[in-house]
C-alpha positions as CSV (number, residue, x, y, z in Angstrom):
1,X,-7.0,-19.3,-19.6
2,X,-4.1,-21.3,-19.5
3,X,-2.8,-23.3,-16.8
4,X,-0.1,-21.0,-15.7
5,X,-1.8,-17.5,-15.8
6,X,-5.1,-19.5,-14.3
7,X,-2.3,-20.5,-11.5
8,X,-0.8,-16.8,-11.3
9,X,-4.4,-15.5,-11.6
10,X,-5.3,-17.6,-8.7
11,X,-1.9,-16.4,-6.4
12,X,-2.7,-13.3,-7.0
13,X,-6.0,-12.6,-6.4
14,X,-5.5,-15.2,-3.2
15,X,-2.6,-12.8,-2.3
16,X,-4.4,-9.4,-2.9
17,X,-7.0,-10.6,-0.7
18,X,-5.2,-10.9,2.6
19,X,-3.3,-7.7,2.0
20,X,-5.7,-5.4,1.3
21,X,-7.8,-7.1,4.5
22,X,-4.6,-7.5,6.4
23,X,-3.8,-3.4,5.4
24,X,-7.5,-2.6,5.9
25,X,-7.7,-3.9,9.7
26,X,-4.1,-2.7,10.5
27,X,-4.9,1.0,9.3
28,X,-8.0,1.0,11.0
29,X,-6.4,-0.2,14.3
30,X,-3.9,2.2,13.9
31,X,-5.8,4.9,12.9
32,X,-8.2,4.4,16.2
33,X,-4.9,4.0,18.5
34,X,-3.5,7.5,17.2
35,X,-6.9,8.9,18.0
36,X,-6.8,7.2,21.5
37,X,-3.1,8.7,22.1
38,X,-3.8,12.3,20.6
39,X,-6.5,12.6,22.8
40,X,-4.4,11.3,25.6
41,X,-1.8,13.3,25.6
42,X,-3.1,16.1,24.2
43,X,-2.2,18.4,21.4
44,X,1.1,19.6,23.0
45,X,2.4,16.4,23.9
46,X,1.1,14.8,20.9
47,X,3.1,17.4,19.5
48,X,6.6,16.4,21.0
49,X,5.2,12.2,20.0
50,X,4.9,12.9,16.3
51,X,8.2,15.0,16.2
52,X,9.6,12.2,18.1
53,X,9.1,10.0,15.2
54,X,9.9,12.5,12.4
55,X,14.1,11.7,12.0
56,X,13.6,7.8,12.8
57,X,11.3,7.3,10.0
58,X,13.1,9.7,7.8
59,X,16.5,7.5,8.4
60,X,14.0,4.4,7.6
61,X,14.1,5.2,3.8
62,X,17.6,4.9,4.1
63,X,17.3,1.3,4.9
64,X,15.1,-0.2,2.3
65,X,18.2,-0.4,-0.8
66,X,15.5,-1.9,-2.9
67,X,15.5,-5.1,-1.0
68,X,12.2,-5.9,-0.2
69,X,11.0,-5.9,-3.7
70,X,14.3,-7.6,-4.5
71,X,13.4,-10.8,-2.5
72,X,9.7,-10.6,-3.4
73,X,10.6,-11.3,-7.1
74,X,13.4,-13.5,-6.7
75,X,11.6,-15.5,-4.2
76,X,8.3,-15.6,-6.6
77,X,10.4,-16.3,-9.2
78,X,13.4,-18.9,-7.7
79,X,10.0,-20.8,-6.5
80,X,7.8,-21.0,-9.7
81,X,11.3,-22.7,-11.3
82,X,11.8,-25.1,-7.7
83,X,14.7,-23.6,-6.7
84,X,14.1,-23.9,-3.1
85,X,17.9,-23.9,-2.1
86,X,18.8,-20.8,-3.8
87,X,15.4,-19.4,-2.6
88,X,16.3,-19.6,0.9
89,X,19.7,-18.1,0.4
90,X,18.4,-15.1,-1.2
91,X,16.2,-15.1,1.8
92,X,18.7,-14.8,3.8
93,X,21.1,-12.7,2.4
94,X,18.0,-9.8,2.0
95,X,17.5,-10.3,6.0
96,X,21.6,-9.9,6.4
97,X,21.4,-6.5,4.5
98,X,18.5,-5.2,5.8
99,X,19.9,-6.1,9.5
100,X,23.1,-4.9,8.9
101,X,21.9,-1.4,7.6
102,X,19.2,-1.2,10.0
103,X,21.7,-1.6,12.7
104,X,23.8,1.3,11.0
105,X,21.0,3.7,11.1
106,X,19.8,2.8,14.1
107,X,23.9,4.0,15.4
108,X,23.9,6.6,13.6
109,X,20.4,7.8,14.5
110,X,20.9,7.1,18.3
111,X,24.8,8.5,18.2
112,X,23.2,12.2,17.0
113,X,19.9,12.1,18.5
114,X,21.2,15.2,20.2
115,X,22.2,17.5,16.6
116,X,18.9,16.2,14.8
117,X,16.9,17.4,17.8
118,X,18.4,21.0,18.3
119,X,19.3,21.0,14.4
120,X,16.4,19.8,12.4
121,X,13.3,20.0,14.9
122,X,14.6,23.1,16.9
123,X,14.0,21.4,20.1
124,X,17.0,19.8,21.9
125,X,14.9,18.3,24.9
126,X,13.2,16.3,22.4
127,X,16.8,13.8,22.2
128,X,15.9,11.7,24.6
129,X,12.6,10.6,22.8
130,X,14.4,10.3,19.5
131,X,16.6,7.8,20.9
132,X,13.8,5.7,22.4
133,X,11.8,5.5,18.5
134,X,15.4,5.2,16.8
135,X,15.2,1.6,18.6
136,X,12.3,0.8,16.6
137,X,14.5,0.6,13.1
138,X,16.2,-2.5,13.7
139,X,12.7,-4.6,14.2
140,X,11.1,-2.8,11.8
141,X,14.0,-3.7,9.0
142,X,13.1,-7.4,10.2
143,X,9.3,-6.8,10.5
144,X,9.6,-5.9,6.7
145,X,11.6,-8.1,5.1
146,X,10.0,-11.3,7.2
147,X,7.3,-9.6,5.4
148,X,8.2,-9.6,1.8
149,X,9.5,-12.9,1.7
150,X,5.9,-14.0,2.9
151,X,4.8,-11.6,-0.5
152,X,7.1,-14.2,-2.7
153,X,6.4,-17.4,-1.1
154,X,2.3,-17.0,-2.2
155,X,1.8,-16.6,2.1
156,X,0.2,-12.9,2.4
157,X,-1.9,-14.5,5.0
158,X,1.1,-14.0,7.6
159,X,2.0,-10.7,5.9
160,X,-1.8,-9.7,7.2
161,X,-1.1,-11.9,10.7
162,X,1.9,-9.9,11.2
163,X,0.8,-6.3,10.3
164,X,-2.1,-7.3,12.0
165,X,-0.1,-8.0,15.0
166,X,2.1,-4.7,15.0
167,X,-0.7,-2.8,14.8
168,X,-2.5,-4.4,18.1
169,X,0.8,-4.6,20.0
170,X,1.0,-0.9,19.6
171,X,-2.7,0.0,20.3
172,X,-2.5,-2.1,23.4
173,X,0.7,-1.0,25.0
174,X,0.8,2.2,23.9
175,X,-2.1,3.0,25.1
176,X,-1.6,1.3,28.5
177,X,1.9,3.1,29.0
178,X,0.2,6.2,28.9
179,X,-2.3,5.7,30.9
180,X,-0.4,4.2,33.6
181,X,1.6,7.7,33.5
182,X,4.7,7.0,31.1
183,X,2.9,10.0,28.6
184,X,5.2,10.3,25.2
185,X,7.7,7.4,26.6
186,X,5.2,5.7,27.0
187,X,3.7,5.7,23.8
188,X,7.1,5.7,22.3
189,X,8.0,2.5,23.7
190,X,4.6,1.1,22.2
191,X,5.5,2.1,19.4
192,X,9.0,0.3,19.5
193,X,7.7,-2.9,21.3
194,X,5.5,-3.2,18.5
195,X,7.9,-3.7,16.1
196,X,9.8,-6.3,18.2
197,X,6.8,-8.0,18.6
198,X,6.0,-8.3,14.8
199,X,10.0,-8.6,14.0
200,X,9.6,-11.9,16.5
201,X,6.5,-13.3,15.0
202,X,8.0,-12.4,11.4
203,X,10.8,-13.7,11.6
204,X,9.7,-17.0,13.9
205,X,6.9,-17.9,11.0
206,X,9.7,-17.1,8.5
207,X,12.0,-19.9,9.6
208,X,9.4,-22.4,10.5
209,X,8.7,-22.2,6.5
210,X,12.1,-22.0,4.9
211,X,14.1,-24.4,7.2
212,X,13.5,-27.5,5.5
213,X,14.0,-25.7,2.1
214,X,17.8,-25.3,2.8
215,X,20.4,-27.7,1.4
216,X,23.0,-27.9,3.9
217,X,25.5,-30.2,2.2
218,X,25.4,-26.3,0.2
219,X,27.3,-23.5,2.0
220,X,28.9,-21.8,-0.7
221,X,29.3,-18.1,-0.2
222,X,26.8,-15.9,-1.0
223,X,28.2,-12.8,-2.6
224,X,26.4,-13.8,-5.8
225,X,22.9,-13.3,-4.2
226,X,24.1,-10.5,-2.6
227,X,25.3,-8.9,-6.0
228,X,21.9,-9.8,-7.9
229,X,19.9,-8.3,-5.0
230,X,21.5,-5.0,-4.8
231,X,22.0,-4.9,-8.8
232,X,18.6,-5.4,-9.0
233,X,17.6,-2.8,-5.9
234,X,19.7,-0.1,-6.5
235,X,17.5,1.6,-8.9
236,X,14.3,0.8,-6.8
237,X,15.9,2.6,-4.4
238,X,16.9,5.5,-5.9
239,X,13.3,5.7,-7.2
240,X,11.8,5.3,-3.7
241,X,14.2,8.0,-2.7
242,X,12.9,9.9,-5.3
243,X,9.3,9.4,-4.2
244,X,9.8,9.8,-0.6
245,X,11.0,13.4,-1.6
246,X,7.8,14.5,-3.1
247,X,6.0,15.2,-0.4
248,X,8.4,17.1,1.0
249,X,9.0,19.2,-1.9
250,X,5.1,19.9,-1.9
251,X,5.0,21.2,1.8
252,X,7.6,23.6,1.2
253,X,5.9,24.6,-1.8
254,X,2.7,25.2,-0.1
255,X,4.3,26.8,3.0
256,X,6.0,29.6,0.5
257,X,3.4,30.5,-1.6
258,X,-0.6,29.5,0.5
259,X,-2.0,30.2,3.6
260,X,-2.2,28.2,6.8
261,X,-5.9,27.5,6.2
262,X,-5.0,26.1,2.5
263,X,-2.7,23.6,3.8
264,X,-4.7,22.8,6.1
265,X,-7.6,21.8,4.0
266,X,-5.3,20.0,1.6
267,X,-4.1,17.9,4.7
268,X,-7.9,17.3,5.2
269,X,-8.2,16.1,1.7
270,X,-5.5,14.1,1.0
271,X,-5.7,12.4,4.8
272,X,-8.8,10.9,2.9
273,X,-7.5,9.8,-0.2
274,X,-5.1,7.9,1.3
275,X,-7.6,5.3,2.1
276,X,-7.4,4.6,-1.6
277,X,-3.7,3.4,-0.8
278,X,-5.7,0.3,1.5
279,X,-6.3,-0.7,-1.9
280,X,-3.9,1.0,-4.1
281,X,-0.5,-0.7,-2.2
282,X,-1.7,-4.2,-1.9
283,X,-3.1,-4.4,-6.2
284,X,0.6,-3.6,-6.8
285,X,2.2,-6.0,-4.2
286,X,0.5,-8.4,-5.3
287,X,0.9,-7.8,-8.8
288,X,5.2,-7.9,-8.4
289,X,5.6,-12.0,-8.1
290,X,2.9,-12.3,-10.2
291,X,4.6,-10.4,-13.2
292,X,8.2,-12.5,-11.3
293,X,6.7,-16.0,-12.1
294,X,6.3,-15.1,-15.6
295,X,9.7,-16.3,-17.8
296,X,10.6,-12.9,-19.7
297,X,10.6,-14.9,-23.1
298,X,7.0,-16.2,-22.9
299,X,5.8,-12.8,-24.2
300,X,2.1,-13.8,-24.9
301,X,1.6,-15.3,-21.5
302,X,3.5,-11.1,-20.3
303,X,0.9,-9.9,-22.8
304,X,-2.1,-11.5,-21.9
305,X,-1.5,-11.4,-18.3
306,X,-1.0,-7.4,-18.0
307,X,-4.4,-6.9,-20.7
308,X,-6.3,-8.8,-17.3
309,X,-4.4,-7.3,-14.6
310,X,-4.4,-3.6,-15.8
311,X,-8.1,-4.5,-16.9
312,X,-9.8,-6.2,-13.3
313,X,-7.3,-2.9,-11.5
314,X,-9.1,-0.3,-13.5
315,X,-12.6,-2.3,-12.7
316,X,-11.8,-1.7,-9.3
317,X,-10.0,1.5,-8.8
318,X,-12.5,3.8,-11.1
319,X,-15.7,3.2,-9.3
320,X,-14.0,3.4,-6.0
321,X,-12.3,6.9,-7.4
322,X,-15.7,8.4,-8.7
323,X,-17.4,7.5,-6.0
324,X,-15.2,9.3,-3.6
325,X,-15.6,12.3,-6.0
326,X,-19.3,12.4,-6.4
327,X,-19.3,12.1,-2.7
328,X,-16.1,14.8,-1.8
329,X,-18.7,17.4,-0.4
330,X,-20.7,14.9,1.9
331,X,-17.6,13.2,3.1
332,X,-15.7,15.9,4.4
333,X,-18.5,17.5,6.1
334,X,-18.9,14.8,7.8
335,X,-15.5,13.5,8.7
336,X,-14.5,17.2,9.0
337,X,-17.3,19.4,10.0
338,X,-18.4,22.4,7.8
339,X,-15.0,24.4,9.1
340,X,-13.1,22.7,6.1
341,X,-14.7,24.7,3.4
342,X,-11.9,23.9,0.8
343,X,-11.2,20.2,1.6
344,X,-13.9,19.0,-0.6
345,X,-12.7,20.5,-3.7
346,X,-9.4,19.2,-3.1
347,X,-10.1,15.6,-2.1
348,X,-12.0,16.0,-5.5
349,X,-8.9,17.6,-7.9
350,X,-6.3,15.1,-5.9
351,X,-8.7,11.7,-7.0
352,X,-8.9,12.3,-10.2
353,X,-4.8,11.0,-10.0
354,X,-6.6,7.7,-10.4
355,X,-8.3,8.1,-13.2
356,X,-4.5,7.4,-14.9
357,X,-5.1,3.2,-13.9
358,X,-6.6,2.7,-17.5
359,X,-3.1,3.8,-19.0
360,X,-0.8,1.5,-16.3
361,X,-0.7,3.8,-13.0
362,X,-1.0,0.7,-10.9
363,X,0.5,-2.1,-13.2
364,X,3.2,-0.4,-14.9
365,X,5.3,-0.7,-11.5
366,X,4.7,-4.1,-10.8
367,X,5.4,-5.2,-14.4
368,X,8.7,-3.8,-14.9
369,X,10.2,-4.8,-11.2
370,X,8.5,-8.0,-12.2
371,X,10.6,-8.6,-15.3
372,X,13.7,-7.1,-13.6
373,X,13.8,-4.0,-15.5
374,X,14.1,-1.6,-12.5
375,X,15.9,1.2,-14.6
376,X,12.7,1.5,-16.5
377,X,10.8,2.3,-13.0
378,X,13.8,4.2,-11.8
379,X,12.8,6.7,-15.3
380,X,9.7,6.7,-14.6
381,X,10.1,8.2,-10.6
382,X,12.9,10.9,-12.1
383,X,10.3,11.8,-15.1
384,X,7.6,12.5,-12.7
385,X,10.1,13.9,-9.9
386,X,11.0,16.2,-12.7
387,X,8.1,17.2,-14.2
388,X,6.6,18.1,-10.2
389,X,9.7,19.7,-9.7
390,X,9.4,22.5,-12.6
391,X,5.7,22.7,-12.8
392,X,4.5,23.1,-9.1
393,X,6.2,26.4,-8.0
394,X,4.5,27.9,-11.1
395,X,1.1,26.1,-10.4
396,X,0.9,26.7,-7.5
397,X,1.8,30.4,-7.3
398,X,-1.2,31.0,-10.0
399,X,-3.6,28.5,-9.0
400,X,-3.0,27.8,-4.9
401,X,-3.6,24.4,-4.0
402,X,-5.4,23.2,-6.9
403,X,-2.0,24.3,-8.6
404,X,0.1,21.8,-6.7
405,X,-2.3,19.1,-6.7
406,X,-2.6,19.6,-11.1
407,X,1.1,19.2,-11.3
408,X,1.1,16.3,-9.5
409,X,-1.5,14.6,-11.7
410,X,0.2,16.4,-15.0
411,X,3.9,14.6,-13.5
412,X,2.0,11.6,-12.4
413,X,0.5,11.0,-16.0
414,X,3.9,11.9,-17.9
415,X,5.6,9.3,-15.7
416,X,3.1,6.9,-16.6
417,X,3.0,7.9,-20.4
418,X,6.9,7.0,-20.6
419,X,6.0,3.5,-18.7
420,X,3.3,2.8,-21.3
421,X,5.4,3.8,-24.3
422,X,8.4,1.5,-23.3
423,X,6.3,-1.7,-22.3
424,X,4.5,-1.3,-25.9
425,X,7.8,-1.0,-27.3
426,X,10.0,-3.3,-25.7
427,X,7.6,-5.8,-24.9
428,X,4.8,-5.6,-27.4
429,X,2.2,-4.9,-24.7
430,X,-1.3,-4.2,-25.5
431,X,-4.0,-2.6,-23.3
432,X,-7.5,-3.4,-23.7
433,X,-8.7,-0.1,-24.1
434,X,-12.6,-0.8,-25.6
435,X,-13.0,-2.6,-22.0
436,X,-11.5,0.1,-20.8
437,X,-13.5,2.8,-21.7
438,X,-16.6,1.0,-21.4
439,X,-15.3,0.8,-17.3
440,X,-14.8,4.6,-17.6
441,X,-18.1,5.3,-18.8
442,X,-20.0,2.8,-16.8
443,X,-18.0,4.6,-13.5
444,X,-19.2,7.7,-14.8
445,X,-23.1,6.7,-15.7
446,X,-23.1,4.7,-12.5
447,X,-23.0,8.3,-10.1
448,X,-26.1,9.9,-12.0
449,X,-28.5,8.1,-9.3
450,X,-26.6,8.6,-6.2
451,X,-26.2,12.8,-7.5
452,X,-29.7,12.7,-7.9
453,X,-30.3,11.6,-4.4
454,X,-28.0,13.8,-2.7
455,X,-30.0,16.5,-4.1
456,X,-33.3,15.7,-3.7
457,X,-33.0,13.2,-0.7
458,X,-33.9,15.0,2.7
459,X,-32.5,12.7,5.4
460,X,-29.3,13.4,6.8
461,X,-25.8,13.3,5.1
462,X,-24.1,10.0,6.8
463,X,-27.4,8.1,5.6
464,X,-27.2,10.0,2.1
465,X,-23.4,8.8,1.7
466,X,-24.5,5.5,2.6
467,X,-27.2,4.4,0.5
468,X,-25.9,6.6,-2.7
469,X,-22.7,4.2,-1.9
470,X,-24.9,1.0,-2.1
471,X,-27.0,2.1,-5.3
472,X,-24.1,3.3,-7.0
473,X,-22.6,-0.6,-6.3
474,X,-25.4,-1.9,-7.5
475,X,-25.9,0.2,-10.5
476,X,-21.9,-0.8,-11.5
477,X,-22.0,-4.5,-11.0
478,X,-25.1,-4.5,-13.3
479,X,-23.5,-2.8,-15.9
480,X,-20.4,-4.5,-16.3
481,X,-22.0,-7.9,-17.3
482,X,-24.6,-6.1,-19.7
483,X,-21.7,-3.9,-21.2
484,X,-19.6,-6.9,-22.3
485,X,-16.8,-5.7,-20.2
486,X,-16.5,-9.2,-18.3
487,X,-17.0,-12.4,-20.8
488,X,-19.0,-15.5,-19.5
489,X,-16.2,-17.3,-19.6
490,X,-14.0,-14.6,-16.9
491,X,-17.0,-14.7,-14.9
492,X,-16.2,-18.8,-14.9
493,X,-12.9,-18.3,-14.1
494,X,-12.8,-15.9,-11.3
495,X,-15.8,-18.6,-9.6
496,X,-12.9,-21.0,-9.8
497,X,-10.4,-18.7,-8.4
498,X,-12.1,-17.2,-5.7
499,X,-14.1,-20.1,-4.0
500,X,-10.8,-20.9,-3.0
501,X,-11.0,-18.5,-1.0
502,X,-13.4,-19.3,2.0
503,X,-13.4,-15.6,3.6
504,X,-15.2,-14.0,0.4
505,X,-17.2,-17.1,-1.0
506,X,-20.4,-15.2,1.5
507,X,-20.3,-12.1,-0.8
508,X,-18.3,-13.3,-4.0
509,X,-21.0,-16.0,-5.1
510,X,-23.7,-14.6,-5.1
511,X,-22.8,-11.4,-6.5
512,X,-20.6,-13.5,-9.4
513,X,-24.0,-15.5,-9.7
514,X,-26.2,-12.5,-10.5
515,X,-23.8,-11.3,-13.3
516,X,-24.0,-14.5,-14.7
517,X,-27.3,-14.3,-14.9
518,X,-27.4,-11.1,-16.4
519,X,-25.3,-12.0,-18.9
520,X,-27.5,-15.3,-19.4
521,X,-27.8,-17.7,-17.8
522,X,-28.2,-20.8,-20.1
523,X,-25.3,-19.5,-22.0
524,X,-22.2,-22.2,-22.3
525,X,-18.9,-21.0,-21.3
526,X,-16.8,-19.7,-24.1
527,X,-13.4,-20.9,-24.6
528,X,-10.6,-18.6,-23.2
């Protein structure tokens, strides 16, 4: 592997690392504080909390303008060429607009706290409480951005440290507030003081790291910046509009045309399978100034880049995704209790939505915002948008949930498809589809065992889950060195990349030294 890609290689997989440990300890944080509170407060007032919080984070879309990924791949990008003055300017500009429309909604949320609560939730005493969380916006505009600009500058370690943080701040004093009496204040002004917590810490680590990157013999004005930011965040935002509409659009479908019971199960389900997301969220993240630091012209280096990274995703997402199916029926009745009789089927139908990573689900995102084409992304949200659009009504009204849940993996793959036919077009990309299917297959072979043992085995489910889950690891990273998937010479690489980082040398090594081994181990390393 060339220098360069071994470099980005290395960034990325550095960078993947803390954010999907940094997003894996803050959900689980979170997820054990909302547990705390529900119980808490109950289901009534728990009920008046998460209503609370419905407009403010609503109005929080509103905020984004395609920033945030904006300054990731200009700061990824300005860096890799050593254009630290510019890269602190562009910096800065993205925390000016972010403030300054953060500050806007946060008016305009706190001015008609009073219409959104009698209007849009029906219950007018619930003002007061709106106006407490819409005090959250401004931090969390910071929060973000501080943390985006960590994305681009190769430091996702204080992008972890300072999800991390929020999500402690608001476990702790949320938690305390209520207890102490305070009941849905209280936990509303957790929630709020966890932001400024991690918008202080953010922004504090943020300016420690770019001050002595600023020129300041340089003040020109910075409309420029400003102009390339939004040019290139306008359609990101339009597509994350777009995106943040579909589940929406899906509720209302469900509520019109399935029972009470349905939607519940399908809540069930797809509470689940957003634990994919703890992986899912920081691939692509990580992926964007990866695809930034790569010059649009070098074409092979694009090519031979997105082959790996579309590649090591699928080696990662499909095992997890089959698993999670083979498993569906065990899993819910154990997180759920036997009462969800549905949720299994569902959490099974709405998976197989990753099976789509072979063809670019994951990469096709990051590549385009990566090379600046954000158009192409924004046609690939309004294709999908489209296709969910037209097809779920009918779906869903023949086939219930499974209806809604197919049209969302029929619009899913048709955005995709279009994103896979332009980047072979355009850029002459090339997915390494033999690997692929081999990964496929192996995922597939890999879940004989653990069936078996679910049927036959007669201890209890929880230990059933858990030892199918370790035999069908085993079985995978076994057959990926004897399939040929991996070459001798990856398996090199990836040693290099990731004994550089100390956290995962315990587990990395020797599992990178068995496959080795399997694939022989007095064979010389090939050349990339």
């Amino acid at each position: 592997m060339a220098d360069e890609l071994f470099k980005v290689a290395e960034d990325s997989a550095r960078g993947g690392f803390f954010l999907i440990s940094g997003t894996a300890l803050a959900t689980v944080i979170m997820a054990i504080a909302s547990i705390l509170i529900a119980r808490l407060l109950g289901p009534e007032l728990y009920g008046q909390y998460t209503l609370a919080l419905v407009v403010p984070q609503l109005l929080f879309l509103f905020t984004d303008l395609g920033i945030n990924q904006g300054i990731i791949k200009f700061t990824a990008s300005l860096r890799t060429k050593g254009e630290t003055n510019r890269l602190t300017k562009m910096i800065k500009c993205g925390l000016m607009l972010k403030a300054s429309t953060g500050i806007a909604i946060f008016i305009l949320n706190y001015t008609l706290a009073d219409f959104f609560a009698s209007a849009l939730l029906q219950r007018p005493d619930l003002a007061v409480y709106i106006r407490i969380a819409s005090t959250a916006v401004v931090f969390q505009v910071i929060a973000t951005t501080a943390t985006s600009a960590f994305i681009g500058l190769d430091k996702t370690e204080y992008n972890a440290l300072t999800s991390s943080i929020q999500a402690i701040a608001k476990a702790i004093i949320s938690i305390a507030l209520v207890l102490f009496g305070f009941s849905v204040a209280g936990a509303l002004l957790g929630y709020v003081t966890s932001y400024i917590v991690a918008a202080g810490t953010g922004a504090a680590i943020l300016f420690f790291m770019i001050r002595q990157k600023q020129d300041t013999q340089n003040n020109h004005i910075l409309t420029d910046d400003i102009k390339t930011l939004i040019r290139y965040g306008a359609p990101l935002y339009l597509s994350l509009l777009l995106t943040g509409f579909i589940p929406l659009y899906q509720n209302v479908t469900l509520a019109i045309f399935t029972t009470d019971a349905d939607i519940g199960n399908y809540k069930a389900a797809t509470n689940f399978a957003t634990l994919i997301t703890v992986l899912t969220i920081p691939i692509t993240t990580a992926l964007l100034p990866a695809f930034s630091k790569l010059e649009p012209s070098t074409t092979q280096k694009i090519k031979t880049f997105f082959k790996l990274a579309n590649k090591y995703t699928a080696m990662l997402l499909l095992p997890t995704t089959i698993l999670i199916i083979t498993f569906s029926s065990e899993i819910v009745q154990v997180i759920y209790g036997s009462t969800y009789q549905s949720a299994h089927l569902f959490l099974a139908t709405y998976c197989l939505l990753y099976l789509l990573v072979g063809i670019g689900y994951l990469t096709l995102t990051s590549f385009f915002n990566g090379l600046g084409e954000t158009k192409t992304t924004l046609y690939i949200s309004l294709i999908t948008f489209l296709t969910l659009a037209a097809l779920s009504p009918i779906l869903t009204k023949t086939y219930n949930v499974q209806g809604i849940i197919i049209a969302f993996i029929i619009a899913s793959t048709a955005g995709t498809s279009y994103g896979s036919y332009t980047a072979r077009k355009k850029f002459k990309i090339e997915f390494d589809t033999k690997s692929i299917a081999k990964i496929y297959f192996i995922s597939i072979l890999s879940s004989i065992p653990p069936l078996a043992l679910l049927n036959f085995s007669p201890f209890p489910k929880l230990l059933n889950v858990t030892a199918g889950g370790l035999v069908y690891f085993f079985i995978y990273v076994t057959l990926i060195p004897a399939a040929k998937i991996v070459q001798y010479s990856e398996l090199q690489t990836a040693t290099q990349i990731l004994q550089r980082i100390k956290l995962l040398t315990p587990i990395t090594k020797p599992l990178l030294k068995y496959q080795k081994k399997i694939m022989g181990q007095h064979k010389q390393p090939q050349k990339p």
